[in-house]
N, CA, C and O atoms as a printed pandas DataFrame, in Angstrom:
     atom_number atom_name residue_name chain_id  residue_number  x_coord  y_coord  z_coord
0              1         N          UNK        A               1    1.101   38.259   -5.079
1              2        CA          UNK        A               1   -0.199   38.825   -4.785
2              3         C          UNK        A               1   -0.237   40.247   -5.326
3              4         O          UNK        A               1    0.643   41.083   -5.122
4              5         N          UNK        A               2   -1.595   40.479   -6.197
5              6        CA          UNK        A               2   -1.246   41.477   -6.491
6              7         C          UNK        A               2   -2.706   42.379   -5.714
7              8         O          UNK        A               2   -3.635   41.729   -5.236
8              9         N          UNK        A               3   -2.698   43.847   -5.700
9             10        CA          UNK        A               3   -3.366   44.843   -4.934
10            11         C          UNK        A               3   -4.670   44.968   -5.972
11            12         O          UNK        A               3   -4.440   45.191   -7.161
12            13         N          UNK        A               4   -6.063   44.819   -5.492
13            14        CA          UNK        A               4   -6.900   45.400   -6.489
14            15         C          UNK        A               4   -7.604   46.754   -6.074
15            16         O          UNK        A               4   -7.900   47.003   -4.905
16            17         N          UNK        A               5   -7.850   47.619   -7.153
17            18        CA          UNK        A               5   -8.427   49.143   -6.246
18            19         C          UNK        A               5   -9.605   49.206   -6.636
19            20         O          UNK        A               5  -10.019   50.359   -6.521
20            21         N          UNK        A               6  -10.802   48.099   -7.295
21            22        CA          UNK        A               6  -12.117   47.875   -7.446
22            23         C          UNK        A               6  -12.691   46.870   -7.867
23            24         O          UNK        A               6  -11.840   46.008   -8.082
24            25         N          UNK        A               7  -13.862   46.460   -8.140
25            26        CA          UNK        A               7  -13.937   45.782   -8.895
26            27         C          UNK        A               7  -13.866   45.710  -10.126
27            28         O          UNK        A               7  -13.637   44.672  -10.746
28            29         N          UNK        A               8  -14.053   46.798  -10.604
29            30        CA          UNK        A               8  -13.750   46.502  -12.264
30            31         C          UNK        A               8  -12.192   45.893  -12.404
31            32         O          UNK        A               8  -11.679   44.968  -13.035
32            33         N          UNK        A               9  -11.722   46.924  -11.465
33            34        CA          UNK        A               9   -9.949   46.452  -11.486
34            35         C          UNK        A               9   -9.825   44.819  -11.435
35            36         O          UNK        A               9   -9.133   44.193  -12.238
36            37         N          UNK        A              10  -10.499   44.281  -10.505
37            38        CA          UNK        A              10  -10.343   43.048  -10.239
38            39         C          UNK        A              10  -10.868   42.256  -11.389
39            40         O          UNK        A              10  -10.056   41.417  -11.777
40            41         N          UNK        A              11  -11.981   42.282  -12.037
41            42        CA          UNK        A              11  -12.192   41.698  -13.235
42            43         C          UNK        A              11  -11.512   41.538  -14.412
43            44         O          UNK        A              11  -11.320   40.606  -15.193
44            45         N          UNK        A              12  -11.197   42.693  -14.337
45            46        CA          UNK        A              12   -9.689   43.168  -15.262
46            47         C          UNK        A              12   -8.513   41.973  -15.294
47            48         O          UNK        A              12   -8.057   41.031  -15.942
48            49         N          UNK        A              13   -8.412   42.618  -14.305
49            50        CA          UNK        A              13   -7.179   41.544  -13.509
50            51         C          UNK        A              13   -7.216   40.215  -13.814
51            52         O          UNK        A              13   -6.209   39.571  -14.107
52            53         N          UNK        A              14   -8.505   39.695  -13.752
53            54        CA          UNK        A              14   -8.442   37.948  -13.735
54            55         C          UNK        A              14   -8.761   37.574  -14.901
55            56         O          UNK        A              14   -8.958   36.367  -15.040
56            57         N          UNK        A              15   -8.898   38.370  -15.963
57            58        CA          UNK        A              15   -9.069   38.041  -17.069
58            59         C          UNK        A              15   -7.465   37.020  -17.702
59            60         O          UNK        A              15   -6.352   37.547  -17.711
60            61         N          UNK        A              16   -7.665   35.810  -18.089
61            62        CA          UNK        A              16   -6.574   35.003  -18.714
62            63         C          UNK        A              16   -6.120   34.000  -17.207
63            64         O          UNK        A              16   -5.290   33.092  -17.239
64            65         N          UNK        A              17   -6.750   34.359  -16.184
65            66        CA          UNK        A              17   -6.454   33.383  -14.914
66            67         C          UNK        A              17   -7.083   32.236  -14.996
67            68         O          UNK        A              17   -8.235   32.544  -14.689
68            69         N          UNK        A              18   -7.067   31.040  -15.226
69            70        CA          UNK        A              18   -8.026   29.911  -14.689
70            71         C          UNK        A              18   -8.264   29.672  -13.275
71            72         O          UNK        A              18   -9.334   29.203  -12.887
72            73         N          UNK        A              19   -7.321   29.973  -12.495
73            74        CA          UNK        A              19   -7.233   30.002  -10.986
74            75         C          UNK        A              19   -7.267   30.820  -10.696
75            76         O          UNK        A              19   -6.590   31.590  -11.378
76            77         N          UNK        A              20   -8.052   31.494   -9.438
77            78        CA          UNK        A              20   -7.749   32.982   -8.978
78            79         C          UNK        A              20   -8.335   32.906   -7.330
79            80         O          UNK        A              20   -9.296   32.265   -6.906
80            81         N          UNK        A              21   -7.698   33.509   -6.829
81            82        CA          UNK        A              21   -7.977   33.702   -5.432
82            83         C          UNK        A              21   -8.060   35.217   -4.960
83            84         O          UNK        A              21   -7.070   35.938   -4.834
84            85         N          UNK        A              22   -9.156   35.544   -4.756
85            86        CA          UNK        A              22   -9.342   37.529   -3.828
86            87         C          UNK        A              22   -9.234   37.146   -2.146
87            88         O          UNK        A              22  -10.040   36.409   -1.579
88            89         N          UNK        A              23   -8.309   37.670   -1.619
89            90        CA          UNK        A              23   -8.643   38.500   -0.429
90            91         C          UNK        A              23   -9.397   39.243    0.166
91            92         O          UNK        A              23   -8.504   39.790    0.813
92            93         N          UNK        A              24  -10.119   39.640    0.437
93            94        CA          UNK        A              24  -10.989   40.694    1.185
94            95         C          UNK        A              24  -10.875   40.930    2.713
95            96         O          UNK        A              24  -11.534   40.678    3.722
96            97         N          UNK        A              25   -9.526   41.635    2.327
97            98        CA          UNK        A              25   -9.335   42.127    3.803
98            99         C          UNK        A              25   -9.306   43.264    4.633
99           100         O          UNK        A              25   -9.363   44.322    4.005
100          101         N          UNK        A              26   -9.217   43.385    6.158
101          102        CA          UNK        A              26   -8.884   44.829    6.830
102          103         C          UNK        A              26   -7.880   44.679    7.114
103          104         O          UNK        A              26   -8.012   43.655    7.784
104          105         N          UNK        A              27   -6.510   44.989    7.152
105          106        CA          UNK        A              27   -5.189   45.201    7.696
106          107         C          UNK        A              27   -5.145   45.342    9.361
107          108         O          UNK        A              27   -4.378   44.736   10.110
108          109         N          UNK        A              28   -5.810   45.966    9.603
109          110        CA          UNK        A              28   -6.097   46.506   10.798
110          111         C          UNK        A              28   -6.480   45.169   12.043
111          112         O          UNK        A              28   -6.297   44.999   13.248
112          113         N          UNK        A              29   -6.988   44.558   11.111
113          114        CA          UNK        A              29   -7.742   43.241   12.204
114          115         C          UNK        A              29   -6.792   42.242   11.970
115          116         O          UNK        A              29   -6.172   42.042   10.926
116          117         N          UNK        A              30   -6.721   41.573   13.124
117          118        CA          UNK        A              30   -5.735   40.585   13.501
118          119         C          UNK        A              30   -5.879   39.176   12.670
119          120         O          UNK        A              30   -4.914   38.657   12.110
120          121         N          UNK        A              31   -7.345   38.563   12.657
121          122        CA          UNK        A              31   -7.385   38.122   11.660
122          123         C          UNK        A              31   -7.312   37.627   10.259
123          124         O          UNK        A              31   -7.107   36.499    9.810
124          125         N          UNK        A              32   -7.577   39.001    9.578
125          126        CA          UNK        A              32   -6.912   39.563    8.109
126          127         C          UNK        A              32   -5.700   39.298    8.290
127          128         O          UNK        A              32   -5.448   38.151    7.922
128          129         N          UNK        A              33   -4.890   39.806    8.664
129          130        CA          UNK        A              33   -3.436   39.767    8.948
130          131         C          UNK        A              33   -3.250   38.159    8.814
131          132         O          UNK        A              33   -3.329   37.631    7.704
132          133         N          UNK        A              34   -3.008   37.425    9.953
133          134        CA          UNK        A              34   -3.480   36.194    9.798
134          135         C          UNK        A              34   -3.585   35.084    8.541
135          136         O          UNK        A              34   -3.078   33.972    8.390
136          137         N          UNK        A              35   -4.716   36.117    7.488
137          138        CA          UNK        A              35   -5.579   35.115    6.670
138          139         C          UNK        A              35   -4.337   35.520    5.175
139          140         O          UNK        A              35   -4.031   34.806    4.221
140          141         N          UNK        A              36   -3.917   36.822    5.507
141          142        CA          UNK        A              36   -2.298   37.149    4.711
142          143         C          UNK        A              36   -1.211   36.484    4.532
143          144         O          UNK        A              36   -0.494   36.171    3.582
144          145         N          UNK        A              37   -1.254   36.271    6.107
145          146        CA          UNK        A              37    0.352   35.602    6.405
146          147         C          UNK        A              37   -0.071   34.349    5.422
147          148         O          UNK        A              37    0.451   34.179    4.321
148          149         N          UNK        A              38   -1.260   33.355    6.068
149          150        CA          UNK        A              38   -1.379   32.006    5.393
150          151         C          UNK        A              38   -1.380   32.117    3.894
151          152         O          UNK        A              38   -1.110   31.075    3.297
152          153         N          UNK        A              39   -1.580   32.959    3.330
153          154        CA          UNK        A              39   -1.946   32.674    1.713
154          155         C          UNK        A              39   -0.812   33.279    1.299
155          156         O          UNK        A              39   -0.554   32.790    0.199
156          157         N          UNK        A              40    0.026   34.105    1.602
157          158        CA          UNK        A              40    1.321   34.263    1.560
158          159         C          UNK        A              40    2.235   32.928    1.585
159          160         O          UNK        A              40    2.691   32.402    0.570
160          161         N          UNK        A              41    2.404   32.521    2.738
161          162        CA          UNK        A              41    3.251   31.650    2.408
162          163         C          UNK        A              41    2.331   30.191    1.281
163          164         O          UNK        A              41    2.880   29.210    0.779
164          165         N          UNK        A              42    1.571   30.391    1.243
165          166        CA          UNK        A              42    1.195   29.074    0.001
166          167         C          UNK        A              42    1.633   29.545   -0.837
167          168         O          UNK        A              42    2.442   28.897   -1.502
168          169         N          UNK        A              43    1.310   30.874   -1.197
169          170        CA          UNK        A              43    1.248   31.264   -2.876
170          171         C          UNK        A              43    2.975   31.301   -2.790
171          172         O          UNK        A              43    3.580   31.848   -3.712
172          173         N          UNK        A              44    3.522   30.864   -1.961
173          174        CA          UNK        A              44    4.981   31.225   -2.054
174          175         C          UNK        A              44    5.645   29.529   -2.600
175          176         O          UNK        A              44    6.701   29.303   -3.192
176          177         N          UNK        A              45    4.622   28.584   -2.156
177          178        CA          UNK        A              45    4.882   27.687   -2.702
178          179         C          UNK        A              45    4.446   26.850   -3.864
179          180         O          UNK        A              45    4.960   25.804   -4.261
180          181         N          UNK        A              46    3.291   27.561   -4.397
181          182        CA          UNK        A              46    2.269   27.000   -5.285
182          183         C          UNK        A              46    2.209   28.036   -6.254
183          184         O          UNK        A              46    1.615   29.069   -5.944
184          185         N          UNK        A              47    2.671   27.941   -7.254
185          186        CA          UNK        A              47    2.174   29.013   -8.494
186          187         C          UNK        A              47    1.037   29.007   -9.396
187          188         O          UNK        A              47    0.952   29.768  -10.361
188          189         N          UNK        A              48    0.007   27.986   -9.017
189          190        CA          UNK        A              48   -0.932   27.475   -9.664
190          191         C          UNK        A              48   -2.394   28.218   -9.382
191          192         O          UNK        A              48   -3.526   27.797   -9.618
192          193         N          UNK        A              49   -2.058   29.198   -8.922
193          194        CA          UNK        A              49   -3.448   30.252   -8.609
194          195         C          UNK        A              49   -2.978   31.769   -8.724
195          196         O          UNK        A              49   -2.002   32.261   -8.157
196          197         N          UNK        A              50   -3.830   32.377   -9.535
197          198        CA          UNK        A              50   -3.875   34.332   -9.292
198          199         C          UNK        A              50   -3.855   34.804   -8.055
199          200         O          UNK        A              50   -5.001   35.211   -7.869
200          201         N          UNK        A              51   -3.091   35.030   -6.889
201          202        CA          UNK        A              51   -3.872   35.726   -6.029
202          203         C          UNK        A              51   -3.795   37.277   -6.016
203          204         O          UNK        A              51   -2.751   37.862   -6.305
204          205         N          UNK        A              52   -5.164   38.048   -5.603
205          206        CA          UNK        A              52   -5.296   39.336   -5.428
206          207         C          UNK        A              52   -5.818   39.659   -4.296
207          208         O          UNK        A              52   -6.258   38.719   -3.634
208          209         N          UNK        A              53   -5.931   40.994   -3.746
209          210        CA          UNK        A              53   -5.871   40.928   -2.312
210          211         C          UNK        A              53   -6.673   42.856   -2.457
211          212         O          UNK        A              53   -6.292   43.821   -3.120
212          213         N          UNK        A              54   -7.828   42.689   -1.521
213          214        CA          UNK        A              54   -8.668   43.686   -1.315
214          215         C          UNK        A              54   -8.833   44.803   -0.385
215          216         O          UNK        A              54  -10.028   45.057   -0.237
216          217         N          UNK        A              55   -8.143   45.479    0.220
217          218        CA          UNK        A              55   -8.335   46.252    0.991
218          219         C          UNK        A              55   -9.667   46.893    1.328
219          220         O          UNK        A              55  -10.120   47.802    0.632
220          221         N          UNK        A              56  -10.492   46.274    2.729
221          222        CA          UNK        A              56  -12.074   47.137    2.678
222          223         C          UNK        A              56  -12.125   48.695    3.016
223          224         O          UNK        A              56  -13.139   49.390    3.077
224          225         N          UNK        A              57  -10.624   49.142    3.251
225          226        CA          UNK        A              57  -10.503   50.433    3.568
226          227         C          UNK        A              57  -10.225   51.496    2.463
227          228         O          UNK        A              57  -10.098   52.720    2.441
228          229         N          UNK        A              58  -10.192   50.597    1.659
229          230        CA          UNK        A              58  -10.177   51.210    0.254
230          231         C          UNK        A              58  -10.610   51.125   -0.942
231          232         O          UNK        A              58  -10.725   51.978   -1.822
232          233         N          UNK        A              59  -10.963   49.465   -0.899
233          234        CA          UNK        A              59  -11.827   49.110   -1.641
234          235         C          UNK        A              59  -13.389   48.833   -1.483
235          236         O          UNK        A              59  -13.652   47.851   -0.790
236          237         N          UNK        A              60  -14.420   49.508   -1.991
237          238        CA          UNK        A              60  -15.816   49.489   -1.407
238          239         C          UNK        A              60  -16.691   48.531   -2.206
239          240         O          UNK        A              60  -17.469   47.869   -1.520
240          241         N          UNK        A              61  -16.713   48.366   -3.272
241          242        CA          UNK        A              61  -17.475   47.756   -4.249
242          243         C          UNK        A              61  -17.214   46.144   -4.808
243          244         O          UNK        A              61  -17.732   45.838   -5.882
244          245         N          UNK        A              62  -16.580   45.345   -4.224
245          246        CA          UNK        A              62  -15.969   44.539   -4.086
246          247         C          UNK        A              62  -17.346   43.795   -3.375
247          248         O          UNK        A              62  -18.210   43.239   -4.053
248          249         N          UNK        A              63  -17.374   43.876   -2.136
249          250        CA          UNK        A              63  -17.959   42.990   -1.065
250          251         C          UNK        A              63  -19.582   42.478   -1.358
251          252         O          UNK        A              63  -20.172   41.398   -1.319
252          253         N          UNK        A              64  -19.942   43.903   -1.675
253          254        CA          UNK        A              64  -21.508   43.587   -2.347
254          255         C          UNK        A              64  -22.008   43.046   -3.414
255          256         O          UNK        A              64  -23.186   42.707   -3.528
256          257         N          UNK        A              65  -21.230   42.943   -4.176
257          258        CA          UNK        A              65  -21.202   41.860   -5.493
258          259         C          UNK        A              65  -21.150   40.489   -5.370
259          260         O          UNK        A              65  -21.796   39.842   -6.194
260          261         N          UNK        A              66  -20.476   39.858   -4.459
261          262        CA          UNK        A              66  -20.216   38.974   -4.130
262          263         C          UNK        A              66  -21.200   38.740   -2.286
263          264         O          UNK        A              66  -21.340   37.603   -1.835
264          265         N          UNK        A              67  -21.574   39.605   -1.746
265          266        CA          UNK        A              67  -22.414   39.526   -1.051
266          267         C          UNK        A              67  -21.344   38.864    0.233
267          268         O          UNK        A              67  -21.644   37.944    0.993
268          269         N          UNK        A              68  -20.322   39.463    0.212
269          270        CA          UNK        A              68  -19.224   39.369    1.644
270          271         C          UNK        A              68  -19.890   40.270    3.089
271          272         O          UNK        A              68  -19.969   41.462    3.387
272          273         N          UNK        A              69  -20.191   39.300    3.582
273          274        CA          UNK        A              69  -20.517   40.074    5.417
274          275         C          UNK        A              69  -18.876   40.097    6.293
275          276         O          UNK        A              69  -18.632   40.566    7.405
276          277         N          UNK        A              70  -18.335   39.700    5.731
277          278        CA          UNK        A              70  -16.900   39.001    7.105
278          279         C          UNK        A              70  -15.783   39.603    5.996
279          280         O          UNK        A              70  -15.795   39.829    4.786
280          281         N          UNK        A              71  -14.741   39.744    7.177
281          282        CA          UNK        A              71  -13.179   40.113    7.110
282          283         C          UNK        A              71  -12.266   38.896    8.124
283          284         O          UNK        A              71  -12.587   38.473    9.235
284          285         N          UNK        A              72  -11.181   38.579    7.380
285          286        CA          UNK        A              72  -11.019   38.578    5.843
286          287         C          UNK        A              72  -12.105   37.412    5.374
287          288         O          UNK        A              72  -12.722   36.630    6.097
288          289         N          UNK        A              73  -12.140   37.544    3.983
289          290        CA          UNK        A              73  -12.714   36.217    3.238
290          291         C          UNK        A              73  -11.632   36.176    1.968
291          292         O          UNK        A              73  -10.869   37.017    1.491
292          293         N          UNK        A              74  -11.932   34.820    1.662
293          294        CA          UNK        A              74  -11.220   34.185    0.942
294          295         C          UNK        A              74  -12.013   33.623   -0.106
295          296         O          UNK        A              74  -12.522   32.523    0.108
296          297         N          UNK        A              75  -12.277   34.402   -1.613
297          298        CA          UNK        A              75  -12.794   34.026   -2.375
298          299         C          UNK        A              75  -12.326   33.139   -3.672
299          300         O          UNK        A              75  -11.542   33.807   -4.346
300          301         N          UNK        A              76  -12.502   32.180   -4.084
301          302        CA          UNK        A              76  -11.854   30.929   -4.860
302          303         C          UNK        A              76  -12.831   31.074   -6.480
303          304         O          UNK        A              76  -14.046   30.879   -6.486
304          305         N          UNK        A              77  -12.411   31.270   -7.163
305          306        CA          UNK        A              77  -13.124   31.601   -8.561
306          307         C          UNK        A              77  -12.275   30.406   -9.767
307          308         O          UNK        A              77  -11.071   30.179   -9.893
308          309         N          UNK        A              78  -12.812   30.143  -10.106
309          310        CA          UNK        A              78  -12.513   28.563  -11.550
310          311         C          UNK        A              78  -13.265   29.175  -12.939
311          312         O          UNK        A              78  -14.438   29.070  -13.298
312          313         N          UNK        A              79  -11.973   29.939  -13.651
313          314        CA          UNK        A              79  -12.686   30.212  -14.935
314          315         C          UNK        A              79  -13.465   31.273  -14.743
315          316         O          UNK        A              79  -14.412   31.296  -15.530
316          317         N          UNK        A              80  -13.413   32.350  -13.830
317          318        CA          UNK        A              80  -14.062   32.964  -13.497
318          319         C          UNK        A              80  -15.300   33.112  -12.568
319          320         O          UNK        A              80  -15.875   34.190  -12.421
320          321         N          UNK        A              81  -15.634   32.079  -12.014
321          322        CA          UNK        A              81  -16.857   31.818  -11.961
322          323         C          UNK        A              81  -16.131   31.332  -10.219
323          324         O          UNK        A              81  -15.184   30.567  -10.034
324          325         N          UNK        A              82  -17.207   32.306   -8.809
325          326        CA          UNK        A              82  -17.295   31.955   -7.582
326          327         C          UNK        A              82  -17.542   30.803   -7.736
327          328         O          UNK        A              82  -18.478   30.411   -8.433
328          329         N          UNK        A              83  -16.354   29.682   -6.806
329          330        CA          UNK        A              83  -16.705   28.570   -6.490
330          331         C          UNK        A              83  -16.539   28.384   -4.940
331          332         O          UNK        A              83  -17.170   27.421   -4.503
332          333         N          UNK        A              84  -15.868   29.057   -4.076
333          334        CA          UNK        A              84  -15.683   29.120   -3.077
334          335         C          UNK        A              84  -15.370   30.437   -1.956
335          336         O          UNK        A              84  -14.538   31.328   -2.128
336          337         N          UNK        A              85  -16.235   30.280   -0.844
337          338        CA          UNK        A              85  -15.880   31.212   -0.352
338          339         C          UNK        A              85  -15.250   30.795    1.250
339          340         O          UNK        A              85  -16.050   30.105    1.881
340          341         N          UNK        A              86  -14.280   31.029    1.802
341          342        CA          UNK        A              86  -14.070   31.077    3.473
342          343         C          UNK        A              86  -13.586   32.764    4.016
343          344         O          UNK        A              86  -12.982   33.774    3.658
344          345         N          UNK        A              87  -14.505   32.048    5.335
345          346        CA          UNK        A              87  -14.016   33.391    5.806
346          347         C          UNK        A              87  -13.095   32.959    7.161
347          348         O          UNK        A              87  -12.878   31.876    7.705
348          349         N          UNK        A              88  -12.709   34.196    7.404
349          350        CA          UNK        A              88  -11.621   34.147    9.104
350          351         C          UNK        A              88   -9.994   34.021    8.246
351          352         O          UNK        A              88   -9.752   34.501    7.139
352          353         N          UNK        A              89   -8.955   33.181    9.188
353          354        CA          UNK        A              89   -7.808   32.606    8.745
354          355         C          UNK        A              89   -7.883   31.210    8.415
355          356         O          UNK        A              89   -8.351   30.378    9.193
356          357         N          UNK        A              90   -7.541   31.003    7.551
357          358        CA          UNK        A              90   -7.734   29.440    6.988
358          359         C          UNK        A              90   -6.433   29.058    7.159
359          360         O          UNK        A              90   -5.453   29.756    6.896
360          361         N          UNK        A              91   -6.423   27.697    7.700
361          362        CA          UNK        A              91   -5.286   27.048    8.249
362          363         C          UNK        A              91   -4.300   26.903    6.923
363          364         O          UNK        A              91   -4.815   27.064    5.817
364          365         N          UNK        A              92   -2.712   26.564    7.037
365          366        CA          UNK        A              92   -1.828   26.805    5.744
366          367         C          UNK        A              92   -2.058   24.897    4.976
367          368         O          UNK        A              92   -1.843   24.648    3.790
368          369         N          UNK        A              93   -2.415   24.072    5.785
369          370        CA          UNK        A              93   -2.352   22.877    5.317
370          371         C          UNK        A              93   -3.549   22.901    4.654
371          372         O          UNK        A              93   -3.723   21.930    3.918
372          373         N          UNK        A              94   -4.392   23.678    4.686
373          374        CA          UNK        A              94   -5.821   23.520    4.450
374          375         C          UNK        A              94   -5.648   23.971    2.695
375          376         O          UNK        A              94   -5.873   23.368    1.646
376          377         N          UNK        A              95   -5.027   25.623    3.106
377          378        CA          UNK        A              95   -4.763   26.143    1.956
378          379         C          UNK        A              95   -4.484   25.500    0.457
379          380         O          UNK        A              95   -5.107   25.454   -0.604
380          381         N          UNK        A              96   -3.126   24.998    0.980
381          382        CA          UNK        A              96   -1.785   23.984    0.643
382          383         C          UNK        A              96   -3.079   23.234   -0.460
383          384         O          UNK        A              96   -3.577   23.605   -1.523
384          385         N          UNK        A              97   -3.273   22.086    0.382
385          386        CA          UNK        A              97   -4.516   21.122   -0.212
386          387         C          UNK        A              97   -5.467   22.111   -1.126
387          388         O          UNK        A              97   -5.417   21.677   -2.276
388          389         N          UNK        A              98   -6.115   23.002   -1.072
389          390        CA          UNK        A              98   -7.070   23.323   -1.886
390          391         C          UNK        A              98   -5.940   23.933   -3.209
391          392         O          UNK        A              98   -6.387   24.102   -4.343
392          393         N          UNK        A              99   -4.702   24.173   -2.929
393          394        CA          UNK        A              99   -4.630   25.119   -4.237
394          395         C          UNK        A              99   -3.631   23.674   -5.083
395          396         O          UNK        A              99   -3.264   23.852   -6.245
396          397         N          UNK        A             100   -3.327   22.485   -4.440
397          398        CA          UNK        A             100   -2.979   21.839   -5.268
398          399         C          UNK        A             100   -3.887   20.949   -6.002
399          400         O          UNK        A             100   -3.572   20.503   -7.104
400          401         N          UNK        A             101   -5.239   20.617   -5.311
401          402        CA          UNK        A             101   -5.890   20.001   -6.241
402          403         C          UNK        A             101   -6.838   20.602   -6.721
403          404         O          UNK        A             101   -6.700   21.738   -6.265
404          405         N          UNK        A             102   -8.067   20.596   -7.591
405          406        CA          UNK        A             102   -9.402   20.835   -7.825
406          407         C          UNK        A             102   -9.960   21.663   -6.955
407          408         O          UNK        A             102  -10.510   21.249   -5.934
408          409         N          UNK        A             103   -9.846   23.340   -7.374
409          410        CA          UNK        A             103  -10.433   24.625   -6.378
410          411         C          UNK        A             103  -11.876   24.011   -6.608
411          412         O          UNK        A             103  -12.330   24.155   -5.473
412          413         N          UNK        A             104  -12.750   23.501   -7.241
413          414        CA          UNK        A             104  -13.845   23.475   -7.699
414          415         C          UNK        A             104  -14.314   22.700   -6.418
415          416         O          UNK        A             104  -15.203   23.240   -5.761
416          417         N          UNK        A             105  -13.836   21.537   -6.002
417          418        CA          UNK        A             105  -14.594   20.672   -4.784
418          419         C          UNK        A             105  -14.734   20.918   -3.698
419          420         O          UNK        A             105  -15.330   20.135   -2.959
């Protein structure tokens, strides 16, 4: 997982990804934390997605582009292009399943 410090950064970033996954999180909230641990341990087993990870305490310009109300969210992009969004902690089996097959469905 790597840290993004904007959005441009983040665009940057996913340039050459076909898979990519953002974070948008607060550290602070138990949740976030949470929605870390789970995508942590996937991406620990699945190498088949970018993940990057947002700090809202530092990162501002991020959320409104994408039109994020909630911490954390979990944004799923194919080729660049938003295909999915969850918010809260997403369960690890849930994860698991979305990053091995088709982020698109």
């Amino acid at each position: 997982m790597q840290n993004v410090s904007s959005y441009f950064d983040f665009t940057e970033k996913m340039v050459g990804h076909d898979r990519v996954a953002l974070l948008i999180h607060n550290p602070d909230n138990e949740a976030s934390r949470c929605a870390f641990r789970s995508i942590a341990e996937v991406m620990h087993l699945s190498q088949t997605i970018s993940v990057f990870v947002a700090d809202v305490s530092q990162v501002h310009d991020i959320h409104p582009v994408y039109k994020i109300t909630a911490e954390p969210s979990l944004l799923i992009f194919m080729k660049g292009k938003l295909v999915k969004v969850m918010e809260g902690c997403p369960e690890r089996d849930y994860l698991k399943a979305l990053m091995e097959h088709d982020l698109a469905n």
